[in-house]
C-alpha positions in Angstrom: 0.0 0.0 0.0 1.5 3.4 -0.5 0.1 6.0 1.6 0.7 9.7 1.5 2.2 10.9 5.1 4.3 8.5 8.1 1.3 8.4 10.5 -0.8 6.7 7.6 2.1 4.0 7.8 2.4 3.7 11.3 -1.8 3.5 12.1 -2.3 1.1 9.4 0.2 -1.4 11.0 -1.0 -2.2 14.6 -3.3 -5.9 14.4 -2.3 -6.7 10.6 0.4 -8.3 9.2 1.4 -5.4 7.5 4.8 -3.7 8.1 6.3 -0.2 6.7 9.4 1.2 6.6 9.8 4.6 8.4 12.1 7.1 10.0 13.3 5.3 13.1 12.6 8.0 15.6 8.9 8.0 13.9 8.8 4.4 13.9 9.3 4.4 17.9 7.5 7.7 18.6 4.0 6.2 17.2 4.5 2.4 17.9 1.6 0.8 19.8 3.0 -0.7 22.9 2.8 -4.4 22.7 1.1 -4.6 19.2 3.9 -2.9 17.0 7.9 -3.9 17.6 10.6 -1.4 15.6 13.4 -3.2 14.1 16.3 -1.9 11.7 15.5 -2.5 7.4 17.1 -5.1 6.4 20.0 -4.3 4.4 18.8 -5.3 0.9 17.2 -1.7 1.1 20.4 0.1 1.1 20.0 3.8 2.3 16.4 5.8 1.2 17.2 9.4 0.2 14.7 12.2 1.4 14.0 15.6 -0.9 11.6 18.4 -0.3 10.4 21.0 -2.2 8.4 24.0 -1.9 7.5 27.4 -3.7 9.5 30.1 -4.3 7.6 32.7 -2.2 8.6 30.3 0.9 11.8 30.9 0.1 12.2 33.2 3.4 9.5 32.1 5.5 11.3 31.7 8.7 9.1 28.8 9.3 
């Protein structure tokens, strides 16, 4: 399933068999005790790059 934000990922997991590969300090932030366990990707994944874009009138948004 592709989903469009993190806590999509991390509130469709909890009672499936479903897993999802997140930012580790997400992953433990939102696991549900007892129901969800956060382990490393295995290495076949290799590292995931991030990239974010935004409009040009942002530019200087101190935010």
């Amino acid at each position: 399933m592709t989903v469009p934000y993190h806590a999509a990922a991390a509130a469709a997991v909890p009672g499936t068999s479903l897993m999802a590969t997140l930012p580790r300090s997400f992953a433990i932030r939102h696991a549900s005790p007892g129901t969800t366990t956060v382990i490393p990707a295995p290495s076949e994944i290799g590292p995931i790059s991030c990239a974010m874009s935004w409009h040009p009138r942002l530019d200087d948004d101190a935010a």
